[in-house]
C-alpha positions in Angstrom: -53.1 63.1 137.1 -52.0 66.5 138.8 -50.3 65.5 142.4 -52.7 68.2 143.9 -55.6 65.3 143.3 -53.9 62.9 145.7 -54.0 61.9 149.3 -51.4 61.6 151.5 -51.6 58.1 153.4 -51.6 60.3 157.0 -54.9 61.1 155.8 -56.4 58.1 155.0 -59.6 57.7 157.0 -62.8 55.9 157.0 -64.0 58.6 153.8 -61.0 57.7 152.0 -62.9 55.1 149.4 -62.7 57.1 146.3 -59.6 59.2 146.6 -55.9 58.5 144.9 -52.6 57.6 146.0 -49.2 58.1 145.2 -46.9 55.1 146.6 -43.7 53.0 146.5 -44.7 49.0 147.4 -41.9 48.8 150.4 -42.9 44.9 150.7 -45.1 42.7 149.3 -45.8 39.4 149.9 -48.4 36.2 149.9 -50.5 35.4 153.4 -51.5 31.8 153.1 -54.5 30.0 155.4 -53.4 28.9 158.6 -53.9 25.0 158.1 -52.2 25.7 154.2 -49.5 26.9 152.2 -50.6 25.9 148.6 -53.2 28.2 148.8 -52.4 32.1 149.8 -55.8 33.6 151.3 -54.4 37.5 150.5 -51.6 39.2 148.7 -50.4 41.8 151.1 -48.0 45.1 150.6 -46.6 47.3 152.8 -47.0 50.8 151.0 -45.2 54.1 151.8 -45.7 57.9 150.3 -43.3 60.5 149.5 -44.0 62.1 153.3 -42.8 59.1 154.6 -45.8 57.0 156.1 -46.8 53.6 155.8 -49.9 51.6 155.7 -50.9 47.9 155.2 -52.8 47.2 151.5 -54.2 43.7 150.8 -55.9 42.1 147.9 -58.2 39.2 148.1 -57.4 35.2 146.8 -60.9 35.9 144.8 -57.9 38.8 143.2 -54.5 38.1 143.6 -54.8 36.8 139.6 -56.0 39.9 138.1 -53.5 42.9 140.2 -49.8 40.3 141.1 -48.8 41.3 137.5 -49.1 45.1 138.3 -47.3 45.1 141.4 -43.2 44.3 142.7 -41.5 44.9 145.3 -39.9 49.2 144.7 -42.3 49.6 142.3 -44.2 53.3 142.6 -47.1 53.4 142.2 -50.8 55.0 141.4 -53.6 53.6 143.5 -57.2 54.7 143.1 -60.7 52.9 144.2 -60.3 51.1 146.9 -61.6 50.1 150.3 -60.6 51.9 153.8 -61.1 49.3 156.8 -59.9 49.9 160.3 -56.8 48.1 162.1 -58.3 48.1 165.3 -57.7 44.7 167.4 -55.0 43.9 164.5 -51.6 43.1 164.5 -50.2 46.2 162.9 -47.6 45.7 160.2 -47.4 49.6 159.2 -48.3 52.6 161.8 -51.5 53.2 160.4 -55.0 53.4 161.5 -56.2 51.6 158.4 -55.3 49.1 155.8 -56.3 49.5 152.1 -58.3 46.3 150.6 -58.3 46.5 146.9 -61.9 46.0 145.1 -62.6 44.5 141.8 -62.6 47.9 139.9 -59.0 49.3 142.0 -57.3 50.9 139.5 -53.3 50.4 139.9 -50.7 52.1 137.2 -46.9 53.2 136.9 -46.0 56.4 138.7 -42.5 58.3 138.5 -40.0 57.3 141.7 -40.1 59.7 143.9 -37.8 60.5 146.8 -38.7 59.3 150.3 -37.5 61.4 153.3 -35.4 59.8 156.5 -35.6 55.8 156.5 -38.0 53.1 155.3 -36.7 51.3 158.3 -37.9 51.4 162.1 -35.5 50.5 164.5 -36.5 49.4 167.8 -33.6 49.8 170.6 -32.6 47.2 172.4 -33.2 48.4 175.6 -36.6 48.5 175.2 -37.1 44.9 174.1 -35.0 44.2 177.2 -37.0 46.3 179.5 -40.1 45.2 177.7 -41.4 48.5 176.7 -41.9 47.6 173.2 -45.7 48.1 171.6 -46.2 44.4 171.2 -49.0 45.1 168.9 -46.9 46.3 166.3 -44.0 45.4 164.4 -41.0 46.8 164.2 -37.4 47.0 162.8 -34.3 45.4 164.2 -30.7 45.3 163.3 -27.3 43.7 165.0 -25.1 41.3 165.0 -25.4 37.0 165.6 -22.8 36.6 168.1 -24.5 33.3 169.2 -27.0 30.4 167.8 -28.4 27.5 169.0 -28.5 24.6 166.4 -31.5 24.8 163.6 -34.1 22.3 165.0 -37.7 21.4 164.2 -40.7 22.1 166.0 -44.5 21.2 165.6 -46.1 18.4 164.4 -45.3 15.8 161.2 -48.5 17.4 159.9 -47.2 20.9 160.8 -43.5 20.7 161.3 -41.8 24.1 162.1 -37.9 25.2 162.0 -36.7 27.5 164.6 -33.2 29.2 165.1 -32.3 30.8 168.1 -29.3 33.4 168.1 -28.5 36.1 170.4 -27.8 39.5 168.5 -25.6 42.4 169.7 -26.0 45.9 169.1 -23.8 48.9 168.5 -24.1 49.5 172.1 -22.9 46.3 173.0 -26.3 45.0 174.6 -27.8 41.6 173.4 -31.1 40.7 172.6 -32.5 36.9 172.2 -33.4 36.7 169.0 -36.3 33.6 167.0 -36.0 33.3 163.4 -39.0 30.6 162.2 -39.0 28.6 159.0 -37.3 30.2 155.9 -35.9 33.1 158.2 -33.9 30.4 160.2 -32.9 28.3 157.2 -31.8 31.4 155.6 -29.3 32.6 158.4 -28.0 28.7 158.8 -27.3 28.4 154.9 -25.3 31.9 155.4 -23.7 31.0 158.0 -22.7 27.2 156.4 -21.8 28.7 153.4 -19.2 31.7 155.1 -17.6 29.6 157.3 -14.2 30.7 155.9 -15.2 34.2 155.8 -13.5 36.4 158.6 -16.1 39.2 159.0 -19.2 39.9 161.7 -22.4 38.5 160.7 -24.6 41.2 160.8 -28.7 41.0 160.4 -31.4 42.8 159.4 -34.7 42.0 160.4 -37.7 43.8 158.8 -41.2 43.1 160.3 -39.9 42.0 163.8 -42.2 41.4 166.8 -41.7 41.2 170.5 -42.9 38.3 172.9 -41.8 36.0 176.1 -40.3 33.1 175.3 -39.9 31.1 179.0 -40.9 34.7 180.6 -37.5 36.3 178.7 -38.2 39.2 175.8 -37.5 37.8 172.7 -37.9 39.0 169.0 -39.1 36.9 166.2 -39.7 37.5 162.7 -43.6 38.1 161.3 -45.1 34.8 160.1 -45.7 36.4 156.6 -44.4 39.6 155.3 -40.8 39.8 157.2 -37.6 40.2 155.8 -34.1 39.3 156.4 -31.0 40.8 155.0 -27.6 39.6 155.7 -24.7 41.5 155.1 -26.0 43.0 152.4 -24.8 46.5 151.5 -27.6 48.5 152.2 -27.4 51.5 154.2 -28.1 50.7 158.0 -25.4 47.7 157.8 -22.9 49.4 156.5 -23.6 52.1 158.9 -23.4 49.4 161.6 -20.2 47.6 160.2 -18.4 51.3 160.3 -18.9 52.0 164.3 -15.9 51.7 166.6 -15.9 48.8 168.6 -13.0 48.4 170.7 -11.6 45.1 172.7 -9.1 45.9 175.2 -7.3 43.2 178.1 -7.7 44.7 181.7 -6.3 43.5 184.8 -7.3 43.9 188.5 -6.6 42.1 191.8 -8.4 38.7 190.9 -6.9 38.5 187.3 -7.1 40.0 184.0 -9.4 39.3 180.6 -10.5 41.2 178.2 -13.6 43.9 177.2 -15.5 45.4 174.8 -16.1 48.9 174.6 -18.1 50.4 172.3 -18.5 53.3 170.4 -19.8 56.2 173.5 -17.1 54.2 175.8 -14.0 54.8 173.3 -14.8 58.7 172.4 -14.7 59.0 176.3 -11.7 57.4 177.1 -9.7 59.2 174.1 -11.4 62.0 173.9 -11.8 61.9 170.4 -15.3 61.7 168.0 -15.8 58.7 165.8 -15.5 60.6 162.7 -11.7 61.6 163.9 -11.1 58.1 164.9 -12.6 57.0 161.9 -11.1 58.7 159.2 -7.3 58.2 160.6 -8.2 54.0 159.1 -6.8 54.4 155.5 -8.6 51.8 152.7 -6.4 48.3 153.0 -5.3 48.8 156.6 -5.5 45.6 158.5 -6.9 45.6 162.0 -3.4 45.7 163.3 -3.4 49.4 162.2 -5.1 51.7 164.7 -5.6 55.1 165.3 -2.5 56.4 167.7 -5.3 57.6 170.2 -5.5 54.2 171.5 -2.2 54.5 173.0 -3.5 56.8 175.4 -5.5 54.4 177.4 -2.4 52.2 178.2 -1.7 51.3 181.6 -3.9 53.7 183.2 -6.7 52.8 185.6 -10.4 53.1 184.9 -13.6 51.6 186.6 -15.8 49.6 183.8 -19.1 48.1 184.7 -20.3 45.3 183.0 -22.9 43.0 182.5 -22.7 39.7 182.5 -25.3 38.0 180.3 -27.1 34.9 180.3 -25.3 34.2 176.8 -22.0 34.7 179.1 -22.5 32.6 181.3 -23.8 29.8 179.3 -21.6 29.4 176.6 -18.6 30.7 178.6 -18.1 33.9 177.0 -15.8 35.6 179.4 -15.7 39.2 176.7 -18.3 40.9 178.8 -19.2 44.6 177.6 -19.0 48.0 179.4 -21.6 49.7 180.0 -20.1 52.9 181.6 -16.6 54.1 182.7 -14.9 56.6 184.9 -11.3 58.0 185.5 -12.3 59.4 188.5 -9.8 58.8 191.0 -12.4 58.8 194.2 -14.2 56.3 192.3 -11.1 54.2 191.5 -9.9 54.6 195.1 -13.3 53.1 196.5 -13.6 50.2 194.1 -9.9 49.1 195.0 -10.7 49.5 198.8 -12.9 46.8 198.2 -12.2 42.6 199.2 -11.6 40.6 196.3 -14.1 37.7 196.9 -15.5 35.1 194.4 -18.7 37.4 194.1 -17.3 39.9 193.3 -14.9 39.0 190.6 -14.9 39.2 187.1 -11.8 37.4 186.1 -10.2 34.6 187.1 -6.9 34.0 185.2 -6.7 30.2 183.2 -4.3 28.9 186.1 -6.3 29.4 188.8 -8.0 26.9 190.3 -11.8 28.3 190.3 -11.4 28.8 186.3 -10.7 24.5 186.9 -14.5 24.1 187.8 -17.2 23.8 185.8 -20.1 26.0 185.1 -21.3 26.5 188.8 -18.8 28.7 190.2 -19.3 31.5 186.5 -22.6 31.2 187.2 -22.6 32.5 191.3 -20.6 35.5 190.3 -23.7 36.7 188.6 -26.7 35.5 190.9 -24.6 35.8 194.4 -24.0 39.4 193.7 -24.6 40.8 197.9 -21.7 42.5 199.0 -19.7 41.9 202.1 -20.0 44.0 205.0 -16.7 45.7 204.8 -17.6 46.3 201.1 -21.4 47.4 202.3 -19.9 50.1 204.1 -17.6 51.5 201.7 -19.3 54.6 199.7 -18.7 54.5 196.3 -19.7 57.8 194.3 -21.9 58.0 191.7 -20.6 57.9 188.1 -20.9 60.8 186.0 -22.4 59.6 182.3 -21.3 62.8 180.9 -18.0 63.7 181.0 -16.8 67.5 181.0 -14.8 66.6 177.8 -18.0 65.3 175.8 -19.1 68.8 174.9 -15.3 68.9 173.2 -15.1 65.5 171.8 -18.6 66.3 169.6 -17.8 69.9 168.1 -15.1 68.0 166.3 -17.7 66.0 164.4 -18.5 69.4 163.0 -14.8 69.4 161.4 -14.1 65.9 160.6 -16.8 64.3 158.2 -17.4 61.6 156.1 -17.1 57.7 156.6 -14.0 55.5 157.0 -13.1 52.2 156.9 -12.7 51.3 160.2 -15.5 48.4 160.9 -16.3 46.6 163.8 -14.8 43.4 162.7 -11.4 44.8 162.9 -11.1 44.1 166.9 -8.4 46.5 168.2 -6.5 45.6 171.4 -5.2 47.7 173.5 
């Protein structure tokens, strides 16, 4: 069939019944009765065109028998006589206005691959599920890694038990998420993690067909009952993308004591003044993360102010790496900040010896909620930090001389 007789899935609408598509099946999977799982009620698909769009396509029980042999997960497909029904009031698990239901007479056969533009994947940020700003009518995309888990445990009823695993994931700008992963998803991640105990590398995640919700009024993500996905470590694209950003951990030291940092990938082109790419492909194939680029160097014993964030996952599992956020060399911002008391609100680190770190939880736990400043400090004017540095515009023409991908991965924690 000549492509000019198909429709593109942007144009699927409510006369769509008797016209043709041209698709890959992204996902595909069985949606069972609620009160059931021996018996699916639908075979579902998530199906996307060569422009790029998705939409949802189900098949009945009454016939799952006679179109599950035509179908597989990257299979492309043609798709003809069908029914168009409206997504309104649903859950959306594609961006789409409709969902295709297949009829008795839909006619499904093989179709050439085709190429797909930009990503099958849809990333949500971080941020938003923080801030709560994310669509929670829709599902989404997530990736980052499990810095954190709570113990697999078992929820429900005997009839209707359910396991849940609780992580907190990390992304590559250094801001954590709470993350649910229910039944198989949770199992899958504990068997992983069991199994590559020995292994020394991040454990990063993939989530496909996240959605948002409050979990004890907190955002949270959690995978789709049916339909979702979960790669780990695999080597597809967007984690080995992830895996290959600059994550730096430096050991600082101010009045109250010293620990140590992350700074991520924005945070280290600013302090060395170098791109990613540069910093990147100076890591030769082999090198250990005792080998880093000379940049790094630079940053030694010089002053900066970091802020930070200090997490719920911090504080309760006595994570004292907290993550910067932004950073300035300015020296009226430096002089400010060190004008200022050292009191047990306001500080970050207290070295092993001293006799707060002796305490237990309580006192790591006021630093973040007692955060009101004294009155000397009250008074003291502290200037506004610039987020883009005059020597950005620099730093990012170099990415248009140094290209390509290293080696250097995330895993490979430099100190400085």
């Amino acid at each position: 069939m000549a492509d000019k007789n198909l429709t593109f899935l942007q144009d699927i609408n409510d006369n769509s019944a008797n016209c043709t598509i041209k698709v890959q099946v992204l996902l595909l999977w069985n949606t069972f009765y609620q009160k059931t799982h021996f018996k699916p009620s639908s075979l579902d698909m998530i199906l996307v065109d060569e422009q790029g769009t998705k939409i949802h396509g189900s098949i009945h029980n009454t016939l799952i028998s006679k179109f599950e042999h035509m179908l597989e997960e990257g299979g492309f497909r043609v798709i003809s006589n069908f029914d168009v029904k409206s997504t309104k009031s649903m859950f959306l698990l594609a961006n789409h206005s409709y969902r295709l239901c297949f009829l008795d007479d839909t006619v499904v056969y093989d179709s050439p691959a085709f190429e797909i533009p930009g990503d099958k994947f849809e990333f949500c940020s971080f941020e938003r599920i923080n801030n709560s700003t994310v669509d929670k009518t829709a599902s989404f995309d997530i990736i980052g890694q499990v810095i954190g888990n709570k113990p697999i445990r078992v929820m429900g009823t005997k009839q209707d038990p359910r396991h849940i695993l609780e992580c907190q994931l990390r992304d590559d700008n250094g801001i954590v998420i709470q993350c649910a992963l229910w039944d198989d998803y949770g199992k899958q991640l504990h068997q992983y993690v069991l199994a590559n105990e020995e292994i020394d590398e991040p454990v990063i995640i993939l989530l496909q067909l996240a959605k948002f919700n409050n979990w004890n009024n907190k955002p949270q993500v959690s995978n789709c009952m049916y339909g979702a996905k979960l790669y780990i470590n695999e080597n597809i694209g967007p984690i080995i993308e992830f895996k290959e950003s600059i994550k730096l951990q430096v050991m600082v030291k101010d009045k109250s004591g010293s620990g140590p940092l992350w700074i991520f990938e924005t945070g280290v082109t600013k302090l060395v003044k170098r791109s990613a790419s540069y910093l990147i492909n100076k890591i030769k194939p082999g090198d250990t993360h005792h080998v880093y680029p000379d940049e790094f160097n630079t940053i030694l014993n010089k002053s900066y102010v970091f802020r930070v964030e200090i997490t719920d996952y911090n504080v309760k599992n006595r994570y004292k790496i907290f993550t910067v956020f932004s950073l300035s060399s300015d020296t009226d911002i430096i002089k400010c900040v060190l004008a200022q008391p050292v009191t047990k609100e306001n500080a970050i680190f207290l070295d092993d010896d001293s006799d707060e770190d002796e305490k237990d939880m309580g006192t790591y736990s006021k630093k973040k909620r007692n955060n009101k400043p004294s009155d000397e400090a009250r008074n003291l004017k502290i200037p506004k930090f610039e987020e883009n540095d005059p020597t950005d515009e620099n730093i990012f023409k170099e990415n248009n001389l140094e290209n390509g991908i290293g080696n250097l991965k995330n895993q490979k924690n430099q100190k400085a």
